[in-house]
Each structure stands twice: as C-alpha cells, then as structure tokens.
N, C-alpha and C positions, 0 to 999 in steps of 0.2 A: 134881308130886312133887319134893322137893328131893333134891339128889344125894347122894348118902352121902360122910361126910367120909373114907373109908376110903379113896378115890382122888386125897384132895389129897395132894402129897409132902409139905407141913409136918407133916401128920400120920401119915406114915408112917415111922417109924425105918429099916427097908433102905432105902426111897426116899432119907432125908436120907443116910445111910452110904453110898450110890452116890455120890451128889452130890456129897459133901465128898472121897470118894475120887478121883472124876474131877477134882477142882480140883487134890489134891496131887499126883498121877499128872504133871497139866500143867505144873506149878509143877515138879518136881524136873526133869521133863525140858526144860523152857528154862533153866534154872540149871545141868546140866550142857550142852548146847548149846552155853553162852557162855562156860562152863570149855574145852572142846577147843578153840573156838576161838581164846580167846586162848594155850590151849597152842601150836596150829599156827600160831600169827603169830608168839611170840616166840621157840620151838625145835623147827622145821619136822622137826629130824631126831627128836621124840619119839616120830611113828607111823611110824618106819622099819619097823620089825618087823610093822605091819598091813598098809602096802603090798607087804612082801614076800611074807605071807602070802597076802594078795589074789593077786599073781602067779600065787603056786606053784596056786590055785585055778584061776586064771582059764588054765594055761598049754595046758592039752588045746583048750578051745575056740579060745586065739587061733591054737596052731599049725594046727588043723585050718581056721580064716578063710586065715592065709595060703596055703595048699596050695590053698586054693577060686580064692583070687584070683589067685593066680599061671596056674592051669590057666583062668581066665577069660582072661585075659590072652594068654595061649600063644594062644587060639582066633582074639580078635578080630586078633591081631597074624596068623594064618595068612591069616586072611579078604584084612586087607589086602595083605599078599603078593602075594597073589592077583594083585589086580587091580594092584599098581603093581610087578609081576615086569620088565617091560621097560625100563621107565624105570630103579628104581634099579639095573638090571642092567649099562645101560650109567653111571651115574654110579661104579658097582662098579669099573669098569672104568678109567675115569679113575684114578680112586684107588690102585689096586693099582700103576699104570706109576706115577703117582707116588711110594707108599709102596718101590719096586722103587728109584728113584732116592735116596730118603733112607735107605732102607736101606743104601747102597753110603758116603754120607758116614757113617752113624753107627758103621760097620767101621771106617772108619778111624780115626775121633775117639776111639772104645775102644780100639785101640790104642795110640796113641800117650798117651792117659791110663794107661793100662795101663806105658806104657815109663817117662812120666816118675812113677809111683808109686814102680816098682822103683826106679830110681836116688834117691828121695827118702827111701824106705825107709816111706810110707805104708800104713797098713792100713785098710781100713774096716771097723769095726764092725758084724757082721749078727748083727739082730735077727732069731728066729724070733716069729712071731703065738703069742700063747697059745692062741687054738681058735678055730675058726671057728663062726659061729651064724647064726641066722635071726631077723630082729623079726619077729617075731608080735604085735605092737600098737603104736597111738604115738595121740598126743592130737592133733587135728584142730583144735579150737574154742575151747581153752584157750587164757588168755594164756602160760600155763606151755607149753614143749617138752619131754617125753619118751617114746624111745619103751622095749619091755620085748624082751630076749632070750632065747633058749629054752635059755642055758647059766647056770651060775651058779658057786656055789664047788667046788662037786667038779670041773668042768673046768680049775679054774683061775683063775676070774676074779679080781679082788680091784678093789677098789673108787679110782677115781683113771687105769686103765687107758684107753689113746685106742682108739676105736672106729671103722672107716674103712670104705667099699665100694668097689669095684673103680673108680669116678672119683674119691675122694675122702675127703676127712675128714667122719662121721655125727656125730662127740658124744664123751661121755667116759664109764663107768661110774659113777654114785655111791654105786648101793645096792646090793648082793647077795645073793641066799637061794641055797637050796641047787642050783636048777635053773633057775632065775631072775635076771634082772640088768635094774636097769633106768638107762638111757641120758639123760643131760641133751645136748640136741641143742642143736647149734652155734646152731639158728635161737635159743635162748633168751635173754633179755633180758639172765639171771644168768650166762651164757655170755660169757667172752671168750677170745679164740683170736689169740694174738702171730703175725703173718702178714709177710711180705716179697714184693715183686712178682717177680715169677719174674723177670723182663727183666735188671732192673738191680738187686733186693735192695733196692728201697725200704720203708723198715721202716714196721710199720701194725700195727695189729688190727682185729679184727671181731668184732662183736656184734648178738645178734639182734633183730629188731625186734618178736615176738613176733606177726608175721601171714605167715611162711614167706619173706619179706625177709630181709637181713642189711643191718647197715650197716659199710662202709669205712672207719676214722679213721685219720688220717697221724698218726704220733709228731710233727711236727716240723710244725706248723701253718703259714700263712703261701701263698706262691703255690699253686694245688692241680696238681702235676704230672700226676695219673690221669684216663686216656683209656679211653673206653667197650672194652670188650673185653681189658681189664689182665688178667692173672692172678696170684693170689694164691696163693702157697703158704707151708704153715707153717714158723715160721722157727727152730723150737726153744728158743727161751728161752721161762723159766720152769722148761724142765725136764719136763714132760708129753706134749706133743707132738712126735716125732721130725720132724725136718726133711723138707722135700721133699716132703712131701701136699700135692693140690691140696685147694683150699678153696673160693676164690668167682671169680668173673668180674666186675667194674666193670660196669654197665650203663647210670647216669646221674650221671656225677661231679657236685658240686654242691661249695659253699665248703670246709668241712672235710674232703673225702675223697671218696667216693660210694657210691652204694647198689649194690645187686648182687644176683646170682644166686647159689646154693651152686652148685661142683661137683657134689657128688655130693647128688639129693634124697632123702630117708629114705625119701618116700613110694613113690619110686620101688625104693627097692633093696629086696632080699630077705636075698641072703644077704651077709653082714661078717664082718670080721676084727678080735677082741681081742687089741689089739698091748700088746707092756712099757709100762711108763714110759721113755722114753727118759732119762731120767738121775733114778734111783731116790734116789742120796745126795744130790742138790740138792735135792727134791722135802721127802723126809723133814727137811733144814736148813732149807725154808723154815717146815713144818707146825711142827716145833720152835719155831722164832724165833714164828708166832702164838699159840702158847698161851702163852709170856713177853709178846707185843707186849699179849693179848685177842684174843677171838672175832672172825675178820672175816665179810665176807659172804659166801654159798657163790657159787661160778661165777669168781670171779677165778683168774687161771693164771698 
C-alpha cells in the first residue's frame, strides 16, 4: 500500500508554515546575536543597566553564598585550631614580645611627628569610608576581574570610588544600582593602579594579569632595582586612590619590574571599605580634558 501524501511536509501547509517559521525564528535570533555583540565590543558601558539589574536579582542569593562560605570557613579554620593550638601559641608568643618592642618605637616616632607637625603647622587630611559592604560575588574564570557589593547608590556609593579590605587595595567601583555596586579588581588587565615602593618611594604601577597575578612596571625602565618581597603601596596620583594602601608584594623581579602577589586577595576578603575619591576636582579635570581629548579606554587611572 502506498503512503498517503498527507504525511509529506511539501504537502502539508502547517507543516511548510512550521518550517519556514522555524528558519526565521533562527535567522532573526543570529542576526540579533551579532548586533549585541558588536554593541558590547564597541560600547561595553551600553548593558550597564542589565548588569545592574542582574545584580539587584542575583543579590539575595549571592549574600546568602557568602554567609555560607564564611560560616564554612569559621569551621574548617576552628578544626585546624585545634590541632595546631600549641605550636602557633608559642609562635603568638614570640610575636607579641616582639610587637611589645616596636610598639615602644612607634610611641615615640608618633610623637615627635606629632611635635614636628605642630611647629610646621601641618594638617592631614581625614578621609571618612563611605559605607562599609560585603562581596557577595566575583568572576573566577573570566579573563575579565569583577567582583559585586551588597551596597549601591542609596548608601552612598558613586561610581569611580577605591575599594580596599583590611590588608589592602580590592578595585575601584565602576557600575552602580540601587543596592548593588559592582568592582573592577586590581587583578584586571583594564586595571592600572600608580603604586610606589613603600621603602624608598620608587615610582611604578601595576596591572593585572587576568589569572589572579599582577604585574609590577617601573616608570623609569633601565637597571630593575626590585627585590622579591618589595612592597608596593598606592601612591596617589591620578587622583583616585588615596595614598598609603598596600597593594602587591614583588615575588619574582624579571627585566621591566616584577610580577607579584596582591595584598589584600578578593577571594579571600569579606567585608571592605568604600572609600572617597581622594582628590575629587583632579579626578573630574581629568574626565573633563577626555571628553575634549575622545573616548579613552576604561581602567586607566
């Protein structure tokens, strides 16, 4: 018996109407595909407003991830306690006679900076933190570094602010929603960070190398004077980052500078501090002068 032609789709009208549906379905949605794409390659800040969105969605679950991990953490760090109570009890011990001893020079060193202010008639500048937050998320596997805060513009934040944890400089604010803020971290490629060697104020930046590395470049090329264990802190120009944050540690100098360690690691911290601008009218003279120079690339400071 031959089949009936009622089951061939040339012969069936809904059949061919799927078909040709299903083609333009496919076709519209790769042709827009390769529109967002080249939107997000040529003006990255155009789904600012989705990633924010995204945030404010995703912020219940990530704070309630970090609360998880921290209380994981609290545990295995008690376990080990535990068993290595002796040991670092007596290395404690060491430490504290020592800490007893440079406590006694840095009395004095406060004072007598203390004495020669007054007579200079010096003031320093105190900056209060804008609010304090928790990252409740950050990118792992991306070449991109950011991670997301559980404050946004009602606390305060504003977009351009340095980001730091109790060892260190974390990143800087770029995007803002209302409960939400999310962090370009120092490790990032578009990241650079004007740094000075704590020792002697040898001037440098650092930039990330987009695998939780940073790298160390001298302004002034030529002999490489950095020795493994240098420390880096930020040296205030530019106008973003307040001076005196540590930043990275040298770890294998090589010709132009060296690579390193961050101070303070995102992955490790919890809770940070959204600090000012440290100098808000440079900051706004430089944004000024880019929109007369053209559009430059995001991450320069």
């Amino acid at each position: 018996m031959a089949r009936s032609q009622d089951r061939r789709p040339g012969f069936s009208r809904r059949a061919q109407y799927g078909i040709f549906t299903g083609y333009v379905v496919a076709v519209l949605g790769l042709v827009a595909g390769v529109v967002l794409l080249i939107v997000s390659l040529v003006n990255p800040g155009a789904f600012g407003f989705a990633r924010a969105a995204a945030s404010e969605i995703a912020r219940p679950a990530g704070q309630a991830g970090a609360e998880t991990r921290v209380a994981g953490q609290s545990i295995f760090a008690a376990i080990g306690a535990y068993f290595n109570a002796g040991r670092q009890n007596a290395a404690l011990s060491r430490e504290v006679a020592a800490a007893r001893a440079n406590a006694v020079t840095m009395r004095a060193v406060q004072q007598e900076n203390a004495r020669l202010k007054a007579l200079l008639g010096i003031v320093d500048p105190a900056q209060r933190p804008v609010t304090a937050a928790r990252l409740i998320g950050s990118t792992s596997a991306s070449a991109r570094r950011f991670a997301i805060l559980n404050v946004g513009s009602t606390s305060g934040v504003r977009a351009g602010q340095p980001v730091r944890a109790a060892a260190g400089l974390v990143g800087r604010v770029i995007e803002v929603g209302p409960d939400t803020a999310r962090v370009l971290l120092v490790t990032d490629p578009e990241n650079v960070v004007p740094v000075r060697r704590a020792s002697d104020g040898l001037p440098a930046f650092i930039q990330g190398g987009s695998n939780g590395r940073i790298e160390i470049r001298l302004i002034n090329m030529g002999i490489n004077p950095v020795h493994k264990g240098d420390v880096f802190v930020t040296s205030g120009s530019g106008g973003i980052y307040p001076p005196n944050i540590p930043v990275a540690v040298a770890t294998t100098p090589h010709r132009d500078g060296a690579e390193g360690h961050l101070a303070s690691d995102p992955s490790e911290a919890d809770f940070v501090l959204v600090l000012p601008i440290f100098q808000q009218n440079a900051v706004a003279a430089l944004a000024e002068s880019q929109k007369v120079a053209g559009p430059a690339p995001d991450g320069g400071n």
